[in-house]
Each structure stands twice: as structure tokens, then as C-alpha cells.
N, C-alpha and C positions, 0 to 999 in steps of 0.2 A: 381542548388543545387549541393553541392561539396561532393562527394561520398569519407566521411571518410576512413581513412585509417587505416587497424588493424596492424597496425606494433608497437614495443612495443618502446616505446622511453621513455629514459630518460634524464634528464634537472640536471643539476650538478652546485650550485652556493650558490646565498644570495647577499643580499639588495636589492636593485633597480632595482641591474643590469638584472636579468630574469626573472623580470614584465609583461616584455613588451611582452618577446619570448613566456611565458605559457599564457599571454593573447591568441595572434594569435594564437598557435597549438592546443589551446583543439577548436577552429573549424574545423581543418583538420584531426585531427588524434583521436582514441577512446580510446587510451590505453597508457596516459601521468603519468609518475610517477615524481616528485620532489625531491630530495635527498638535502637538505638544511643544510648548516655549522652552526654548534653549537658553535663557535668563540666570537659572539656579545655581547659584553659587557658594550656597551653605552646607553645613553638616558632612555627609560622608562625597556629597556629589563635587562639593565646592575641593575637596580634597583631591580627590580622584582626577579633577580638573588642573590642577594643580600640578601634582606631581606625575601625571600621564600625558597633560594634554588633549585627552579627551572630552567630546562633548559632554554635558552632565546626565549622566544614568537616571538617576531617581525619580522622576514623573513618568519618564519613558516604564521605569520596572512597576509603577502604580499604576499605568494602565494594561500594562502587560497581565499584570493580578487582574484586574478589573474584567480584561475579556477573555483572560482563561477557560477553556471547557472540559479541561482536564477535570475524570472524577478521582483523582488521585488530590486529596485536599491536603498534602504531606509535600507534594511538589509546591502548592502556590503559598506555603506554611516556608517551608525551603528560601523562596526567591523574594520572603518578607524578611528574614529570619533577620535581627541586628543585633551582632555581636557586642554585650555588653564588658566585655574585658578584654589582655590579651595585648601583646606590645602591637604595636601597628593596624591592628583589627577593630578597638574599641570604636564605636559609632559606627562601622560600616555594615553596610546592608550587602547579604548575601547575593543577592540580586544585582545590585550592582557591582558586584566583582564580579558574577558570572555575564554579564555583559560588558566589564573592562575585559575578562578573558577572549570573550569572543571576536572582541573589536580588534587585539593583536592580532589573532588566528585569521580572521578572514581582511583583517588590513582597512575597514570600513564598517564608519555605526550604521551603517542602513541596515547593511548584510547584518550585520552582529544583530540588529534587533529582530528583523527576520528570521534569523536563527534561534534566537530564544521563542520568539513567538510559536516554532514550529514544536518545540519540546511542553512549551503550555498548551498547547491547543486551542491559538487564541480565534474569535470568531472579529473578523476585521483586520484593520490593517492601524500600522502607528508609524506615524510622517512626524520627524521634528522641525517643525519649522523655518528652522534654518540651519545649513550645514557651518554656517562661519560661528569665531569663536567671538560671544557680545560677551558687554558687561553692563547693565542699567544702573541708571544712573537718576535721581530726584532731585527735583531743586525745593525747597521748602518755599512758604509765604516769606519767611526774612531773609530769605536767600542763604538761605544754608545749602551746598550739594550734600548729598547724602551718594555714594559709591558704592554698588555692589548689592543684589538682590539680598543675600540676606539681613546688609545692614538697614533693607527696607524693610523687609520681611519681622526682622526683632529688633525695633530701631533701640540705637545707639545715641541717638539725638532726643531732643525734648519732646516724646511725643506727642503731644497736645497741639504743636504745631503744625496746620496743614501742608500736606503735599501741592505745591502749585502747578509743577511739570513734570516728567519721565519722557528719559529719551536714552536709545540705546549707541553704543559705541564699542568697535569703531563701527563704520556703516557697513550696514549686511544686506543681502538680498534674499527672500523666499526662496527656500526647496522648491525645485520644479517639482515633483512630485506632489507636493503640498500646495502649489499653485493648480496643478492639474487637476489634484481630488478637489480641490471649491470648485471650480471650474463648470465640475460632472456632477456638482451637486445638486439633490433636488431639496434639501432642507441645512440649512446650516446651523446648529446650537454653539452659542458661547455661554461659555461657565459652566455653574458658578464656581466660583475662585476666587483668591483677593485679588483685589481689581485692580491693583498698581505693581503688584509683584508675579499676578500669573495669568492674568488676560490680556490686560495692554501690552505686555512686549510682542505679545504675537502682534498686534496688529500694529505694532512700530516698525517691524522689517518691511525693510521697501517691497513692495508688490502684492504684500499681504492683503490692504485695503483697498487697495484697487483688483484685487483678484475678488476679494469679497464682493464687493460695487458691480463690478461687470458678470460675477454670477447671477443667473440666472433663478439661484434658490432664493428662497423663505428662510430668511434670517428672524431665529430666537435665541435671546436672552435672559437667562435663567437667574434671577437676581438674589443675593447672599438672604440666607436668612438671621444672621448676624452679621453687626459690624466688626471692624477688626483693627486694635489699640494700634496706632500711628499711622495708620491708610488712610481708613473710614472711618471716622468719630464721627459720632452722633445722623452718620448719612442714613436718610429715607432712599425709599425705593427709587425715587424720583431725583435721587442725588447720584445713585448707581446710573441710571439708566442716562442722565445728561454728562455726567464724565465719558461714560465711554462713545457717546456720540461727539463728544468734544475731539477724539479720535479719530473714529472710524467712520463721521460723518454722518449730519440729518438721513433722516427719510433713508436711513438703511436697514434698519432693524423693523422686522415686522409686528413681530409679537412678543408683550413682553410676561414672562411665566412669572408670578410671585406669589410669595407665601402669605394667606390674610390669621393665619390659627396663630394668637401669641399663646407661647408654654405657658406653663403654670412656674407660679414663683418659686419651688422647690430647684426645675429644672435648670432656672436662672441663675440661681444663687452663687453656683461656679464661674461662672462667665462675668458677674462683676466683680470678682475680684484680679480678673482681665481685662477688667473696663473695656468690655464687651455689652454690645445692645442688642437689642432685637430690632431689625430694620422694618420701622414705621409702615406699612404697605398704604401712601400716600397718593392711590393709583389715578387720582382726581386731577395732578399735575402733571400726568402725563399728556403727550400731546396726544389728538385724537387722531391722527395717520399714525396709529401705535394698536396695535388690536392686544386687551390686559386678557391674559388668561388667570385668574389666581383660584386657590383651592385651602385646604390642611395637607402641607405636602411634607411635615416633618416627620421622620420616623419617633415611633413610639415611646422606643426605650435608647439608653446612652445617648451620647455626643448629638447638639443639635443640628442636625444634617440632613439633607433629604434625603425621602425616603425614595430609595432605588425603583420600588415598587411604581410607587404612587406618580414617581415624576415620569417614566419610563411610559404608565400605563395611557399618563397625559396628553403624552406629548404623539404616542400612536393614534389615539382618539381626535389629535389635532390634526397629524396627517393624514389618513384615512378618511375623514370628514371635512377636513379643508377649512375648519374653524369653530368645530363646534366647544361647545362651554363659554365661548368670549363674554365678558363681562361687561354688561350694560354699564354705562358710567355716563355724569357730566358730561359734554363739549365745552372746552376750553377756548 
């Protein structure tokens, strides 16, 4: 039995990409808070946005799944559940109606998330970012804008062309709440996620990188283990890791977590036909005030994604030991 750990961590993202990570850590750790980008403007969330005015449900009810404790696996089956047909239902996610319900009923998405949290059983707490209503925004290398998380997200534009900027609008300010948990933190993780549609806007709302900076936590970053067709084409680890310091600033990020195990070519063969790669672990160009953690951290079978287990099991062996596994490398 694995003797939790009280140490306060926070999880800094949106989408997919830290699924996997808040699955694994609420069995190691007691005290997981979620700080979730309010960016989303696609699919059923970008709707619900739309036509309610509400913030965007959908990351929020991913990680709500994510830190669930409920053994009723029928409820967090429930609050995945997406209506494939049906006049005005089709693409929307259970879960997020039952948190556009909740948000009428108690008149605020804090509460509303709170309230669903209490019906999953969730182990932690989920802070969105920011309570104002943004919209992100790209400027391509030829100066194209691109408007709107998901026209970044499934670009619309040439995607071969790189992203040059992201910035959000109109100007928003950090959740106090989600300024207060960095704050109290004693470990920060960002990601993984894609890096221009569900990391960076966090760290675009004003106070976010300065709450981060003036924290007193151990900031890691957990870096994609593929790229992703009109973001990140052909980015090494070392192309993740100097974007987001382009950001959120040098000499902030302490350790950086990345995958060295490339799949085998069977597992690949989906993913180029998304002109999708597998990101080079190029840990050599890292700067050395960077401590590299890397491993085999992909799960075994389906989608190449971390493994809940293995990242989870990582990154408590990292806190609890205050560094162990760090990977000897070059000085740059």
C-alpha cells in the first residue's frame, strides 16, 4: 500500500493532454489541485459557449473524470457519455450539460464545478484559470491571424506554416483561487498538452506567470510525446521546452520530464497519416539549470499517451527524493 503524500501539487493544462497525469497522481499524492484553460472553443464546449455564455465545460468535465473516486464506473461512463444523434444534442457531452445545468442552478461555474465534483468523488480540487470570457488568438510566420482555439486546435489555415505568436483577448486576469493554489504550492507540473492551444493560454492571463515566478514551488514540465499537425511540426523536446519558456520565462521551469522509448513502427503508422511525430528526446540542448528526467513513459497498448502509472509513479519518486533518476547529460 503506497503511503500518500501530503505535498500540495498542482497540474497546469487542458485537453487530453493531463488525463492521464491527474489519473496516476490522485493515487500517490492527497492534496491535487487542477488549474484548467478557459481557451476552448470547439465542439460541444465552443457551443454551449455560444449559446449560454458560459465558461467552456469540456477540460473542466476531463478532469473531473480524471480525479473521480467514485466505484460506480456507470457515473464517470455517464459524465463522458457523447450524444451521437438527436436535434440539438448531437456532439454534446453529458457532462457538460450536467455542468451547464448546474452552473444555472447555483448562478456560478465555481460552485457548479464543486458540485459536480461532490457527486464524482473527486480526490482534489479544479480551478479554471480564469473566470473572464477569452478567445485565442495566432499569428502565423506570414502573418496570417488565426482566431479561435479550435481553428488552432484543427487548423483551417496552411498547416505547414509555423505558429509565430498566441495571445489571448480581450485582456483577462487569473482566478484568485488559482493564483492562491500556485502560490501554496510545493510542486507545479505543466502539461502535457498541445502547447499552443492548452498550455500557453494558461500562462497568457495576466498574473498567471508571475504567480508561477513568485511561487515558491518546483516547477516541471512534462513534454508531448508527439507532435501535433499545425502547432508542432517536426518540434524536438528542446523546441517544446524553449517555446514555452519564450512564455513563461528562463530559469523557471526546473525539471524537465521526457519520453526516450520511440514506439515501434506498427504503433506509428496512425499518427502519420496525421502527420503526427514522435518528439525527438534531443535532451542534449537543453540548458543545464534544467534538471532532464526521461524514462519509457508510454503506455503499452492504444493511443500514444502517457502512461498514468509510470508518469504518476515518476514524478512521486521525484518529489519524495528531491531528484532522484535525473539524467546525467552534456553541459551546454
Amino acid at each position: 500500500m503506497i503511503e500518500k503524500s501530503n505535498k500540495n501539487i498542482v497540474v497546469i493544462g487542458g485537453g487530453t493532454g493531463i488525463f492521464s497525469v491527474l489519473t496516476g497522481l490522485k493515487k500517490y499524492f492527497k492534496n491535487i489541485t487542477a488549474i484548467i484553460t478557459m481557451a476552448d472553443d470547439g465542439g460541444s464546449s465552443g457551443i454551449l459557449r455560444e449559446d449560454f455564455g458560459v465558461l467552456p465545460p469540456g477540460d473542466v468535465r476531463r478532469a473531473l473524470i480524471a480525479l473521480s473516486n467514485t466505484d460506480n464506473k456507470l457515473l464517470n461512463e455517464l459524465f463522458n457519455y457523447r450524444f451521437n444523434e438527436g436535434r440539438g444534442l448531437k456532439g454534446h457531452s453529458f457532462g457538460n450539460l450536467i455542468l451547464l445545468a448546474l452552473e444555472r442552478i447555483t448562478k456560478d461555474f465555481e460552485k457548479a464545478i464543486e458540485a459536480a465534483g461532490k457527486i464524482l468523488n473527486i480526490q482534489g480540487k479544479i480551478i479554471p484559470v480564469t473566470l473572464d470570457n477569452i478567445k485565442l488568438y495566432a499569428e502565423l510566420e506570414n502573418g496570417e491571424i488565426i482566431k479561435g482555439e479550435r481553428n488552432i486546435d484543427i487548423p483551417k489555415h496552411l498547416p505547414y506554416i509555423p505558429i509565430k505568436k498566441v495571445w489571448l483577448e480581450p485582456k483577462c486576469k487569473i482566478n484568485p483561487r488559482a493564483r492562491k493554489a500556485i502560490l501554496e504550492a510545493d510542486y507545479i507540473i505543466i502539461g502535457p498538452g498541445d502547447l499552443y492551444s492548452s498550455i500557453i493560454p494558461n500562462i497568457l492571463v495576466k498574473g498567471a506567470k508571475e504567480a508561477i515566478k513568485r511561487s515558491k514551488a518546483k516547477v516541471i514540465y512534462i513534454v508531448n510525446i508527439m507532435t501535433k499537425f499545425g502547432e508542432t511540426n517536426k518540434f524536438k523536446a528542446s523546441d517544446f521546452f524553449f517555446t514555452l519558456e519564450k512564455y513563461l520565462g528562463k530559469k523557471v521551469v526546473d525539471y524537465l520530464i521526457v519520453n526516450k522509448e520511440k514506439p515501434s513502427e506498427k504503433r506509428l503508422k496512425p499518427y502519420k497519416k496525421e502527420n503526427a511525430d514522435f518528439v525527438i528526446p534531443d535532451i542534449e540542448k537543453i540548458p543545464k539549470y534544467v534538471k532532464i528526467i526521461s524514462g519509457d513513459l508510454i503506455r503499452k497498448k492504444g493511443l500514444l499517451r502517457h502512461d498514468p502509472e509510470k508518469i504518476a509513479k515518476l514524478i512521486y519518486n521525484l518529489v519524495e527524493t528531491r531528484g532522484g533518476g535525473v539524467v546525467k547529460r552534456t553541459r551546454l
